[in-house]
PDB file as gemmi writes it, atoms N, CA and C in Angstrom:
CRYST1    1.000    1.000    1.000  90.00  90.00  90.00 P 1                      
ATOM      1  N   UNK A   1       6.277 -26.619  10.729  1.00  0.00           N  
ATOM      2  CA  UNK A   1       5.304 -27.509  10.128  1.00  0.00           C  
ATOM      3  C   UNK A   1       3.963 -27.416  10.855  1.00  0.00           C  
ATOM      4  N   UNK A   2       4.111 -27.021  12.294  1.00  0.00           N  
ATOM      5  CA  UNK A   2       2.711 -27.418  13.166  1.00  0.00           C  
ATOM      6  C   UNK A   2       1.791 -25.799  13.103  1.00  0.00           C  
ATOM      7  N   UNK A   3       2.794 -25.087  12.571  1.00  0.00           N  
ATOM      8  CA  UNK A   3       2.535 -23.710  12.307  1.00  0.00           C  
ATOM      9  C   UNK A   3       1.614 -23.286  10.991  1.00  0.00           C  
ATOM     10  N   UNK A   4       1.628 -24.165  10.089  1.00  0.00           N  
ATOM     11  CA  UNK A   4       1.079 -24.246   8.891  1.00  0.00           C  
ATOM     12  C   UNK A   4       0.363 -24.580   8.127  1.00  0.00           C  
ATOM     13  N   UNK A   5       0.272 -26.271   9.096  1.00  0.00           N  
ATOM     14  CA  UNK A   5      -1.014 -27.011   9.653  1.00  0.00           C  
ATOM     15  C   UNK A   5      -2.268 -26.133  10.395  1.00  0.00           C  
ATOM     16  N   UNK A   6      -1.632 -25.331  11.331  1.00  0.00           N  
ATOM     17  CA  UNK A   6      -2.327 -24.536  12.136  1.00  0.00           C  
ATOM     18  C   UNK A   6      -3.433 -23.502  11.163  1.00  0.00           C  
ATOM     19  N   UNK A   7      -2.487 -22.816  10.475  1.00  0.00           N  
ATOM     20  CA  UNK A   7      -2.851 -21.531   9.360  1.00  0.00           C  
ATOM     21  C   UNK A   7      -4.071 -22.498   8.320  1.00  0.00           C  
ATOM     22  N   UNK A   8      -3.566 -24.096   8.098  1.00  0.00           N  
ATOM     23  CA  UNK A   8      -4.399 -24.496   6.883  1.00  0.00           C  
ATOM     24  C   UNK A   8      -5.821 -24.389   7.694  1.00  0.00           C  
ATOM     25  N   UNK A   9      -5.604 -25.133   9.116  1.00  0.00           N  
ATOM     26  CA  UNK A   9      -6.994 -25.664   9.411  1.00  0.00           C  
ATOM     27  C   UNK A   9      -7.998 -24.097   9.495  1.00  0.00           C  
ATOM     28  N   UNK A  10      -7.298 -23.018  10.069  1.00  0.00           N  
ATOM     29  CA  UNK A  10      -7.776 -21.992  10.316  1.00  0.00           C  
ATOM     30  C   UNK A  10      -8.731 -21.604   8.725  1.00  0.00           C  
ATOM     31  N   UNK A  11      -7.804 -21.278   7.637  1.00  0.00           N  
ATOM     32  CA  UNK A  11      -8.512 -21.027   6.834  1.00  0.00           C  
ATOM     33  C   UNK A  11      -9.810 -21.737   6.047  1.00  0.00           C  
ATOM     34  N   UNK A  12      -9.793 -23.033   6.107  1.00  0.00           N  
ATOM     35  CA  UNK A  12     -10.481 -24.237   5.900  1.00  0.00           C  
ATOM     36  C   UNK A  12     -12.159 -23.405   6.939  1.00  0.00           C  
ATOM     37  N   UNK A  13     -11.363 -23.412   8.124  1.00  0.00           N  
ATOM     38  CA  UNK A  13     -12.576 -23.266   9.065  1.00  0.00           C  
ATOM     39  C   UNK A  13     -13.453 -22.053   8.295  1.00  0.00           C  
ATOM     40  N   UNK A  14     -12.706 -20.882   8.027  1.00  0.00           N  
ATOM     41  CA  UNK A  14     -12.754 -19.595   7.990  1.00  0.00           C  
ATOM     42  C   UNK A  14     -14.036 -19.720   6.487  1.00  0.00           C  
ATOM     43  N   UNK A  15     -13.444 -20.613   5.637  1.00  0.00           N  
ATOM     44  CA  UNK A  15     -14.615 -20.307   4.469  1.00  0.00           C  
ATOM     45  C   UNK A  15     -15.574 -20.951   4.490  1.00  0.00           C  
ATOM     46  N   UNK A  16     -15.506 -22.034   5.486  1.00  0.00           N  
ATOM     47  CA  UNK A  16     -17.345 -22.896   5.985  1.00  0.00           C  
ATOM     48  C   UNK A  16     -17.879 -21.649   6.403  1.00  0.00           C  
ATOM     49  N   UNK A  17     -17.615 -21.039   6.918  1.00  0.00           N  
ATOM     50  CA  UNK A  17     -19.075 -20.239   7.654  1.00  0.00           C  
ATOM     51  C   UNK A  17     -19.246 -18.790   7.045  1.00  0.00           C  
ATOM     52  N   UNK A  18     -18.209 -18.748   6.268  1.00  0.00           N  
ATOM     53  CA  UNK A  18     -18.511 -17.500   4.822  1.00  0.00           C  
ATOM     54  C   UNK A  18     -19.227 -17.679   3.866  1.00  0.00           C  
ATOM     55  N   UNK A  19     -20.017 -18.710   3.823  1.00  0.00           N  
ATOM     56  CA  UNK A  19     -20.604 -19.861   2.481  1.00  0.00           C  
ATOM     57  C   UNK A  19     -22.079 -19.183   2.907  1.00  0.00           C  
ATOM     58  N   UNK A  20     -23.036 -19.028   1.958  1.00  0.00           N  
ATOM     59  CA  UNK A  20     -24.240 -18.244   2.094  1.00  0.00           C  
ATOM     60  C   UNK A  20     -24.973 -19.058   0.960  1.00  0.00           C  
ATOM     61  N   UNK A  21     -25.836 -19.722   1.337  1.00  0.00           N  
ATOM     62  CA  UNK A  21     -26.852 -20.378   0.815  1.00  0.00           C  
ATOM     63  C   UNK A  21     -28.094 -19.371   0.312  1.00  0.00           C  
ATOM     64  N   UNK A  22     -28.365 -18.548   0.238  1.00  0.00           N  
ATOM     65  CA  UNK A  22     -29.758 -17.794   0.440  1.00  0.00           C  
ATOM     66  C   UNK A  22     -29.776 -17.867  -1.012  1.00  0.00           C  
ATOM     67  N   UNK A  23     -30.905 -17.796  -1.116  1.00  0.00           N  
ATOM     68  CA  UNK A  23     -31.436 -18.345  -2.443  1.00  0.00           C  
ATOM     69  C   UNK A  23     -32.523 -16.851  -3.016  1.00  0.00           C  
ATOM     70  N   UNK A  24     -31.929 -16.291  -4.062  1.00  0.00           N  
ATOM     71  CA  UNK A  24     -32.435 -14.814  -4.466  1.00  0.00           C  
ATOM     72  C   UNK A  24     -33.702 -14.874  -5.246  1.00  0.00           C  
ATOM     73  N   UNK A  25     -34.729 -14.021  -4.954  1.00  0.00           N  
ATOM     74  CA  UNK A  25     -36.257 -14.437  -5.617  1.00  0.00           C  
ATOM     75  C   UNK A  25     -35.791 -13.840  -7.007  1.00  0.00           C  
ATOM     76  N   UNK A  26     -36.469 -14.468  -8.191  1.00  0.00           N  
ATOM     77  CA  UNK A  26     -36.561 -14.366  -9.290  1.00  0.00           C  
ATOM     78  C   UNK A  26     -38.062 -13.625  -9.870  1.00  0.00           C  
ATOM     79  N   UNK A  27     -38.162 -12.954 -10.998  1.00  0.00           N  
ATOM     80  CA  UNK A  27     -39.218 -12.781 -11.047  1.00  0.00           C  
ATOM     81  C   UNK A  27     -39.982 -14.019 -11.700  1.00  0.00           C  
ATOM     82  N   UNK A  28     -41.054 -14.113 -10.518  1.00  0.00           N  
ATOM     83  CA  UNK A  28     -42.368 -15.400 -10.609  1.00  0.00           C  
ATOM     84  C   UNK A  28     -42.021 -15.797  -9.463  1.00  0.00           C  
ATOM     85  N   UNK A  29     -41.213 -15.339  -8.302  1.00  0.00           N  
ATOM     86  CA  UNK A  29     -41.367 -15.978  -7.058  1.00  0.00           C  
ATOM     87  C   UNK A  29     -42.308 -15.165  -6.469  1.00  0.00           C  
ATOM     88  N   UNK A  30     -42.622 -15.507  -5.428  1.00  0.00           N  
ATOM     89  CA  UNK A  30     -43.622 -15.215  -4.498  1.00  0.00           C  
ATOM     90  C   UNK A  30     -43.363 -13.811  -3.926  1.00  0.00           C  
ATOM     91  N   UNK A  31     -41.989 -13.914  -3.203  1.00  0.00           N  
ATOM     92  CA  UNK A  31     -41.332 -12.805  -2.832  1.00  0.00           C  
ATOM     93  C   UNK A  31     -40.474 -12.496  -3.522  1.00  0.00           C  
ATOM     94  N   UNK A  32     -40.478 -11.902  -4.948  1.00  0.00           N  
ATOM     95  CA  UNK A  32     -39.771 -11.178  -5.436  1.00  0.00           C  
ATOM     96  C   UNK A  32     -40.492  -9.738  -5.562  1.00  0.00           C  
ATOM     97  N   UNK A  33     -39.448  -8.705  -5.479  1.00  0.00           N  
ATOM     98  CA  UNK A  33     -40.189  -7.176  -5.352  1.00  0.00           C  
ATOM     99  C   UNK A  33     -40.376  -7.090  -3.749  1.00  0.00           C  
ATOM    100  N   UNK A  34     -39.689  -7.766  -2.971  1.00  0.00           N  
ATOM    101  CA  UNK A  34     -40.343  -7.502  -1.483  1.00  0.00           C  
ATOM    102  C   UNK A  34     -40.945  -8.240  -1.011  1.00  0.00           C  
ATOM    103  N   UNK A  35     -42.134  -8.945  -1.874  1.00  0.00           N  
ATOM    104  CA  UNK A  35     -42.699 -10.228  -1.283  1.00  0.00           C  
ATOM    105  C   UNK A  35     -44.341  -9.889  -0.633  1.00  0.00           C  
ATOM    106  N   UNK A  36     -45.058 -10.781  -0.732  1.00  0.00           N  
ATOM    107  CA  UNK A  36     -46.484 -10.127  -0.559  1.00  0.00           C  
ATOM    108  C   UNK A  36     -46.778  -9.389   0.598  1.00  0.00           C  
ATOM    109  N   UNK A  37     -47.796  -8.662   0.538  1.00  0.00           N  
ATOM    110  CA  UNK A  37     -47.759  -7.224   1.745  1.00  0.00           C  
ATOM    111  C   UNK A  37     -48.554  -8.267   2.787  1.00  0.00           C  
ATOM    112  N   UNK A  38     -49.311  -9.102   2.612  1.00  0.00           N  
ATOM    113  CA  UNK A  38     -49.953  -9.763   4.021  1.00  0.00           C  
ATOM    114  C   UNK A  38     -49.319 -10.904   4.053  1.00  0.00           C  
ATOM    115  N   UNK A  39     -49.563 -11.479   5.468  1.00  0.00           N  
ATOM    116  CA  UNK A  39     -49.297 -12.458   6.130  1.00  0.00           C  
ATOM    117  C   UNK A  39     -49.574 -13.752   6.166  1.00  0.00           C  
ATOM    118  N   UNK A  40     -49.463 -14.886   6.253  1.00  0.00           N  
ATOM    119  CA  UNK A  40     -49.856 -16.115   6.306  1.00  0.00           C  
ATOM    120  C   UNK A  40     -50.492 -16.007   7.812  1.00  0.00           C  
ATOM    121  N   UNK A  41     -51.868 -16.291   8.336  1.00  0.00           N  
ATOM    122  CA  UNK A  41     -52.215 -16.197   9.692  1.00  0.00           C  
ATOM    123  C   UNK A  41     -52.604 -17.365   9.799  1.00  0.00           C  
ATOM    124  N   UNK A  42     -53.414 -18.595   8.939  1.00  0.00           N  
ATOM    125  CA  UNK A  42     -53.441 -19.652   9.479  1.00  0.00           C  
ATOM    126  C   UNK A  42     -52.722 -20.902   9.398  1.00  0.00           C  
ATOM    127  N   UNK A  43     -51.459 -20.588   8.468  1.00  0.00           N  
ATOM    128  CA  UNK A  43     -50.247 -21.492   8.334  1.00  0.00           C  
ATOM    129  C   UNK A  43     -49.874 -21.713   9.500  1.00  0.00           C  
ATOM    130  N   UNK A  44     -49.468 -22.446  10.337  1.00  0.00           N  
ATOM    131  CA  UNK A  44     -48.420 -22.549  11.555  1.00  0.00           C  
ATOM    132  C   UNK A  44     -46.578 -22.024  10.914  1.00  0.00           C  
ATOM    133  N   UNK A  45     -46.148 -21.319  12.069  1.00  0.00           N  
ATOM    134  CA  UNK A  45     -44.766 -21.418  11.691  1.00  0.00           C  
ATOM    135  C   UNK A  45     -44.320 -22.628  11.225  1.00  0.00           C  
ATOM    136  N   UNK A  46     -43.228 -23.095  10.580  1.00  0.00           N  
ATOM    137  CA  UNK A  46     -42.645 -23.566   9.782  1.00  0.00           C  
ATOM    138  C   UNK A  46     -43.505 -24.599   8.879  1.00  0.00           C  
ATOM    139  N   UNK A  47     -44.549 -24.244   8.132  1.00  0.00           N  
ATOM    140  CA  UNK A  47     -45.366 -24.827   7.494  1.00  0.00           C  
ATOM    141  C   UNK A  47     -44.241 -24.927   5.855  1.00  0.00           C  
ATOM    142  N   UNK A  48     -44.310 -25.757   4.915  1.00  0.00           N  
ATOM    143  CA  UNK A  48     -44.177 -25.747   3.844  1.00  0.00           C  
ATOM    144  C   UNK A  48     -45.070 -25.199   3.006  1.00  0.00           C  
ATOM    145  N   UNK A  49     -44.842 -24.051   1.721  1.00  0.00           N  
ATOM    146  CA  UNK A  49     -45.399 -23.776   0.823  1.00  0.00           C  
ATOM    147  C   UNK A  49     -44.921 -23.923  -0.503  1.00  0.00           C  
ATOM    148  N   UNK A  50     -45.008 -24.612  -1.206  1.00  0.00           N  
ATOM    149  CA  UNK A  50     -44.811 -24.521  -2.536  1.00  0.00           C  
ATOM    150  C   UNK A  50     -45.432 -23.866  -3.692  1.00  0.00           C  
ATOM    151  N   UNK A  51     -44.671 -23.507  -4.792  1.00  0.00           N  
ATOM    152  CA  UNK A  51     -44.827 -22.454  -6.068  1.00  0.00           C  
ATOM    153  C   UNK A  51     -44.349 -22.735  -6.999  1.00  0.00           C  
ATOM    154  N   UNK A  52     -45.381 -22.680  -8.027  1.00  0.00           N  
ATOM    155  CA  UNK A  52     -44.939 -23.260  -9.364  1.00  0.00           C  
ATOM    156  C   UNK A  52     -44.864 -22.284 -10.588  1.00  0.00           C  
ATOM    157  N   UNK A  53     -44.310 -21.851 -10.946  1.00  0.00           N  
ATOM    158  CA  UNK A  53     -44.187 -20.800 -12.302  1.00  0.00           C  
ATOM    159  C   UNK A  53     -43.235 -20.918 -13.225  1.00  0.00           C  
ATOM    160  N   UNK A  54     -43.549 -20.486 -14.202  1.00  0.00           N  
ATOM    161  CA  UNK A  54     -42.753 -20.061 -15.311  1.00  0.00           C  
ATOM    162  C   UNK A  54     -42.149 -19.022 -15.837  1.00  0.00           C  
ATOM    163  N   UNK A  55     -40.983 -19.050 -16.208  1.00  0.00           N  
ATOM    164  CA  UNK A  55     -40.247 -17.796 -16.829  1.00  0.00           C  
ATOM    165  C   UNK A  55     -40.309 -17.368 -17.641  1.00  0.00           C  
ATOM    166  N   UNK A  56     -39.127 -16.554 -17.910  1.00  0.00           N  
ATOM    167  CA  UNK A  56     -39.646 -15.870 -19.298  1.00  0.00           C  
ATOM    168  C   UNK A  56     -39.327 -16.531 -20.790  1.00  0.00           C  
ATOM    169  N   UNK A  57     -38.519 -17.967 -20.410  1.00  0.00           N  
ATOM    170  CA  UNK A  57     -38.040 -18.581 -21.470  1.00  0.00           C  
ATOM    171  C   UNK A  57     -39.021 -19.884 -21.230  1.00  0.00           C  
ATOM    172  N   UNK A  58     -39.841 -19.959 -20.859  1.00  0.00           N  
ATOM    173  CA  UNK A  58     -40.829 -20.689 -20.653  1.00  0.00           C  
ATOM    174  C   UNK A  58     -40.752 -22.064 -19.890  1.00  0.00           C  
ATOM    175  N   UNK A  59     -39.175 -21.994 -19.376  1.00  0.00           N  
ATOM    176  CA  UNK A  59     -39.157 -23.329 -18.122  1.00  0.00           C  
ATOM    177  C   UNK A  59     -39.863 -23.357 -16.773  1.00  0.00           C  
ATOM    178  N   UNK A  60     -40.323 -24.261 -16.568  1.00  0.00           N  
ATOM    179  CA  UNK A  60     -41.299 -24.531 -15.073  1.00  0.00           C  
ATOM    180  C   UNK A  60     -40.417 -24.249 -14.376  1.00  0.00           C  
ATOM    181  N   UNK A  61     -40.726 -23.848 -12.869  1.00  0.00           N  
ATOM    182  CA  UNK A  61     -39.871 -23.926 -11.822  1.00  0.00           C  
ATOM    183  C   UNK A  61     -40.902 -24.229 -10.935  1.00  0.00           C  
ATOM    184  N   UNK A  62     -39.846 -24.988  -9.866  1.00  0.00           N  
ATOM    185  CA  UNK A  62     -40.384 -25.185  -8.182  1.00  0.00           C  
ATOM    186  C   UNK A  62     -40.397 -24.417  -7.411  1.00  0.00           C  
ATOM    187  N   UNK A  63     -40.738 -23.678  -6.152  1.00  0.00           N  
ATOM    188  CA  UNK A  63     -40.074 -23.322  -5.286  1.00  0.00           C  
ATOM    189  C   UNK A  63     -40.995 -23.860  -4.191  1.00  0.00           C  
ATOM    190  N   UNK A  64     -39.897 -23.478  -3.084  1.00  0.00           N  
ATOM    191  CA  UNK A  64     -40.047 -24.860  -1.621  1.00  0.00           C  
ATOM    192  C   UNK A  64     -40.172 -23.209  -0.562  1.00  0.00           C  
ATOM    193  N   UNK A  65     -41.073 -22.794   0.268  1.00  0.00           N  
ATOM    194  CA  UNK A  65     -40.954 -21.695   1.056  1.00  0.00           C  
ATOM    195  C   UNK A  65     -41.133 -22.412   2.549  1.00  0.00           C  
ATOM    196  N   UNK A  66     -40.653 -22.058   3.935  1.00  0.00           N  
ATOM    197  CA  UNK A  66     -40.870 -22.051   4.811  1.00  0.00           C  
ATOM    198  C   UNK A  66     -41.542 -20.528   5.629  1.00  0.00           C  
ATOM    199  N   UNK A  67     -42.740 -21.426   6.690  1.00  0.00           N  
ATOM    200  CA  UNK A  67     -43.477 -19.570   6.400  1.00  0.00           C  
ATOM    201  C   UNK A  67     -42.990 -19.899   8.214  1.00  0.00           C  
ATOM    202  N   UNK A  68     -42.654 -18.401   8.287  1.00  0.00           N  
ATOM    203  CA  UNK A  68     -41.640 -17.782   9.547  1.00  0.00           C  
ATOM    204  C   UNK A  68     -43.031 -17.428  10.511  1.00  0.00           C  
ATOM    205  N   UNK A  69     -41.692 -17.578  11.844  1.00  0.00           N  
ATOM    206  CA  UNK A  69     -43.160 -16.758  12.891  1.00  0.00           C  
ATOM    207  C   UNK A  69     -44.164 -16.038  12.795  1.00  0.00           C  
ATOM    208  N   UNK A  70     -43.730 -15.332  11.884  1.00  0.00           N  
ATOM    209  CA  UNK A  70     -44.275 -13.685  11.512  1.00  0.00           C  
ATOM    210  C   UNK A  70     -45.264 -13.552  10.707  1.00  0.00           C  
ATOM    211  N   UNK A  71     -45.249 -14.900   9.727  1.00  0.00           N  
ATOM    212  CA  UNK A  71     -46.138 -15.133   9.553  1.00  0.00           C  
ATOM    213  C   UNK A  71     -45.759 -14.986   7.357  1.00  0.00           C  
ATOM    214  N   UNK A  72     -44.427 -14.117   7.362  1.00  0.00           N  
ATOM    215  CA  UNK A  72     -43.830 -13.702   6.576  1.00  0.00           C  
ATOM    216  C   UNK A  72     -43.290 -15.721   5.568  1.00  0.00           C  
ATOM    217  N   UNK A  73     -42.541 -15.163   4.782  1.00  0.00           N  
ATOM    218  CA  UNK A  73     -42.193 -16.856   3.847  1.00  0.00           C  
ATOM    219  C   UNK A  73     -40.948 -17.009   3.660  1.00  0.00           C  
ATOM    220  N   UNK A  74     -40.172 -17.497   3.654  1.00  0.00           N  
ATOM    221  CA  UNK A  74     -38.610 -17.738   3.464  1.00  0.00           C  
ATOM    222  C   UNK A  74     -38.582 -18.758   2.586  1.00  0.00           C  
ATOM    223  N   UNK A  75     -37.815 -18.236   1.342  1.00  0.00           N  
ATOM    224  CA  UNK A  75     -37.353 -19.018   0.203  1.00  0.00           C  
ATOM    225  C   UNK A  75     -36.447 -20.192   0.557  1.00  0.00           C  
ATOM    226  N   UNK A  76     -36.179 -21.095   0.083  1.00  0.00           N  
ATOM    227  CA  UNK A  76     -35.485 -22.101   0.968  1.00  0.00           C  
ATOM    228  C   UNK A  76     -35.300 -22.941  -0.425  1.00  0.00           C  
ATOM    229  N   UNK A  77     -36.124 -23.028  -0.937  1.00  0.00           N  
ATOM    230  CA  UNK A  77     -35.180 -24.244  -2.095  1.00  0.00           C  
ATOM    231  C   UNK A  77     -36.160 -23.585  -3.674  1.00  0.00           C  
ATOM    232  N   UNK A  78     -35.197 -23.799  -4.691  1.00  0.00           N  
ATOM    233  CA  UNK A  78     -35.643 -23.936  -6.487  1.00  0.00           C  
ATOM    234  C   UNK A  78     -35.294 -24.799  -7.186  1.00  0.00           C  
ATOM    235  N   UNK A  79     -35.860 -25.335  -7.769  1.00  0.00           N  
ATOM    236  CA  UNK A  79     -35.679 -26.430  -9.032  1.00  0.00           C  
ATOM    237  C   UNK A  79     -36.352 -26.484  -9.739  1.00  0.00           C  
ATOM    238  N   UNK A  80     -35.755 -26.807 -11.233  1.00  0.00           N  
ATOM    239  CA  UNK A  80     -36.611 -27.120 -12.197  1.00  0.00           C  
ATOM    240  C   UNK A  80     -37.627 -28.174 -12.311  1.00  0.00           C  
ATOM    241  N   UNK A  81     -38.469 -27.917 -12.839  1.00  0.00           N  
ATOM    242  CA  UNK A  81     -40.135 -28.675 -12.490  1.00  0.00           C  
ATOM    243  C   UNK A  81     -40.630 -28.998 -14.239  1.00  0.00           C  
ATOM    244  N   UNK A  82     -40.926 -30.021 -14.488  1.00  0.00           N  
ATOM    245  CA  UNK A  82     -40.011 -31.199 -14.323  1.00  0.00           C  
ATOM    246  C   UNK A  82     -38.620 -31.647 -13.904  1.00  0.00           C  
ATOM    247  N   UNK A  83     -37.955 -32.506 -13.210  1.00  0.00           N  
ATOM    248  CA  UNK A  83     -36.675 -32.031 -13.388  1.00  0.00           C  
ATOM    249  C   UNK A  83     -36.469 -33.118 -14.562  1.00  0.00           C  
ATOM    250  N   UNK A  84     -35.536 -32.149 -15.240  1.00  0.00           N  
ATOM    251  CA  UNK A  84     -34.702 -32.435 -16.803  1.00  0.00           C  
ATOM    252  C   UNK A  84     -33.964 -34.095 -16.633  1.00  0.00           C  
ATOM    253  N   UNK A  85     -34.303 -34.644 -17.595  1.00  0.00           N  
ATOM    254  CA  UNK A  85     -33.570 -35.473 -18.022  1.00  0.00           C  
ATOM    255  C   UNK A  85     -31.646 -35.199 -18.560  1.00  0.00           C  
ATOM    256  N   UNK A  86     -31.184 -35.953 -17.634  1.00  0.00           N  
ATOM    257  CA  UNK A  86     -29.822 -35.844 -17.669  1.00  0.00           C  
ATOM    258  C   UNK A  86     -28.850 -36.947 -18.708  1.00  0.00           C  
TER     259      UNK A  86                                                      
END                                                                             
């Protein structure tokens, strides 16, 4: 029994940290195609940037970027803009 318990908790553990959040650019993100060739130089690292576009079916979107040391942008959150009535 303590053997199996053992095996559950293990696997439990095993798929928390297999879980991958990264969030894939779409076309109308910022960094989709690679992402722009220059740098953010007077943003501070972890500055917020936000982006607003539309697709090809004509829904708004959000996007939420955090801009990296480097000066580079990391996608970090999308939502629909408005968000939809539920």
């Amino acid at each position: 029994m303590r053997r199996i318990a053992t095996i559950s908790i293990s696997l439990i553990l095993a798929g928390c940290t297999a879980v991958s959040h990264e969030i894939t650019p779409v076309p109308g993100s910022i960094t989709y195609g690679g992402g722009p060739t220059t740098r953010l130089t007077k943003s501070p690292a972890g500055s917020i940037v936000f982006h607003r576009f539309q697709d090809q079916f004509g829904k708004e979107w959000e996007e939420r970027y955090i801009v990296q040391p480097d000066g580079s942008l990391k996608l970090v959150d999308r939502r629909r803009y408005p968000i939809p009535d539920v």
